[in-house]
Structure formats: structure tokens, C-alpha cells
N, C-alpha and C positions, 0 to 999 in steps of 0.2 A: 356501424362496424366497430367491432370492439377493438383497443388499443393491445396492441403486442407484449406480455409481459416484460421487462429490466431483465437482463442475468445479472446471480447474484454480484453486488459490488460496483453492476455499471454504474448506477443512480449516484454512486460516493464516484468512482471517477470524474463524471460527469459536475458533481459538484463542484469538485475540488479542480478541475478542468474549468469553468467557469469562473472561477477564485482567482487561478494565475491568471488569467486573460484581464483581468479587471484592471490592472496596476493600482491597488490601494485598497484599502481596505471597503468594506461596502454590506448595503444590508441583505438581511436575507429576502426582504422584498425586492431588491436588483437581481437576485440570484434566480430567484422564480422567474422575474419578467425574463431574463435572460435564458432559461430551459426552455421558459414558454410550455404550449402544450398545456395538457389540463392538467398540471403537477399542482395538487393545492401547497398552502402557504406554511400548514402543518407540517406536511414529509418533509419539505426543506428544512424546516427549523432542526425535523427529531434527524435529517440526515447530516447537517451540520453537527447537530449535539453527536452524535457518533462520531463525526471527524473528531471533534477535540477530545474525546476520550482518547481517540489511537494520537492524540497529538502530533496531528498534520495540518491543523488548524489550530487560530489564535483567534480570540475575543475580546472586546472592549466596548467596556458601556458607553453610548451618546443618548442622553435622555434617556426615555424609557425605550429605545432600542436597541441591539449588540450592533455593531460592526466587524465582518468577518475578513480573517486575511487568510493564508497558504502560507502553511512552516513547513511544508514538503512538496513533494510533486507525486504524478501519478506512477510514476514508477516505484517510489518506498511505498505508496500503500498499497499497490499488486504485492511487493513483496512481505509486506505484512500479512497479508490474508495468505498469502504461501506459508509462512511461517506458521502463523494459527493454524492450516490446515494439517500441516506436519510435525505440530506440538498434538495435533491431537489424535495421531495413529502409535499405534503399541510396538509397530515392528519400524522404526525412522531409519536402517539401514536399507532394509527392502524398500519402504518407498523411495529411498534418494537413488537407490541400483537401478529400478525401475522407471525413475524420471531419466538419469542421466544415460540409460541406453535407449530409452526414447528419443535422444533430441538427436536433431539431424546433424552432420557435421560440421558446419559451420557453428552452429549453438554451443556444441559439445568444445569447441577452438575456442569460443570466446568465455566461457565457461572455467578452462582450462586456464587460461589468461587472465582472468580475475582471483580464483586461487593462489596462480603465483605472485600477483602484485598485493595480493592480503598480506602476504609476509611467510616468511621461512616454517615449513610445517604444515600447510594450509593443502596444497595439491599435491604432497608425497601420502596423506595419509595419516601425520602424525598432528597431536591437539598440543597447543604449545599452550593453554588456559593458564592464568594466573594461579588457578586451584591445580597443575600439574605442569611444572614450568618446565620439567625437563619432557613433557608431551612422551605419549605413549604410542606404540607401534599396533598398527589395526590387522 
């Protein structure tokens, strides 16, 4: 029976899910044993080497092996691949209209409550950016 394909980015939660749970740094041979399954020794290493590109991950050589730790959790790299996915659309007002009248109401509340705890500017609409300090009206 063939195994069930990953959606994209489980395989990096799942990594990095494995990372916190360790308390301390450890090799990427712990990391396998600990997925288990038939995950060879490769994917882990090339799915770590992708964590510390998005620097959610830290390295340090022991011998001639790394030792891996967690400089994030799985919730900043959900929100990173959010972000790449809507760095990389042409129309970023429509897609964020179209996220934010998607989400149910409860989402849309906590959503709303995170905007205003960013700081003045943030859930009226206006960009308070260092490059436009007096923020513009949308």
C-alpha cells in the first residue's frame, strides 16, 4: 500500500514540531528516528537545511555532525508561508478581502484584536511604516 502524500509544508511543521519537543538541541538522526516511518536520512537533513534558511532553526557543529534546535515555533512558519504565498499574488488587497471575509467570526474577532494590539494605525486601515510615518488613508 502506497504511503499518503505530505501537504505542502507538513513535513517542515512536523520537523520543527519534533525540534520543540526534544528540549535541546539534537541530531538530525534523532529527528528521523523520532518521525519514524520510511522518511530517509536525506529529506530530513534537505528539510532542516530549509528550516534554517526561513531561520526557524539553529545549527552547530559536534564532530562531523550538526546539532539542530527551534528559534521559532510552528505557528511563525504557517505564517511565513502565508506571507510568501501573498508576496507572491499581484492583486494583495483582493487576496487579504477575500481571506478576511472568508474567516468565520470568531477568526475575524481575533484577527481584529491582533491589529489593534500591533499598534495605532494597524486595524483603521492606515500604514504608520517608517518609510510613511504620518500613514496613509486606504
Amino acid at each position: 500500500m502506497a504511503r499518503a502524500r505530505r501537504g505542502q509544508g507538513e513535513l517542515e511543521g512536523q520537523v520543527l514540531g519534533a525540534l520543540r519537543e526534544a528540549g535541546g538541541p539534537v541530531t538530525a538522526a534523532w529527528v528521523q528516528e523520532r518521525l519514524g516511518g520510511d522518511l530517509a536520512y536525506t529529506t530530513v537533513v534537505t528539510i532542516l537545511t530549509r528550516l534554517l534558511a526561513k531561520d526557524v532553526v539553529a545549527r552547530e557543529r559536534q564532530g562531523r555532525a550538526f546539532l539542530w534546535t527551534p528559534t521559532a515555533d510552528v505557528a511563525r512558519l504557517a505564517a511565513l508561508r502565508m506571507r510568501r504565498l501573498l508576496d507572491g499574488e499581484r492583486d494583495r488587497e483582493a487576496v487579504l478581502a477575500s481571506f478576511v471575509t472568508a474567516l468565520p467570526p470568531g477568526d475575524e474577532q481575533v484577527l481584529r484584536a491582533l491589529l489593534e494590539a500591533a499598534g495605532p494605525g494597524r486595524a483603521n486601515g492606515r500604514n504608520t511604516s517608517p518609510s510613511d510615518p504620518g500613514g496613509t488613508e486606504d
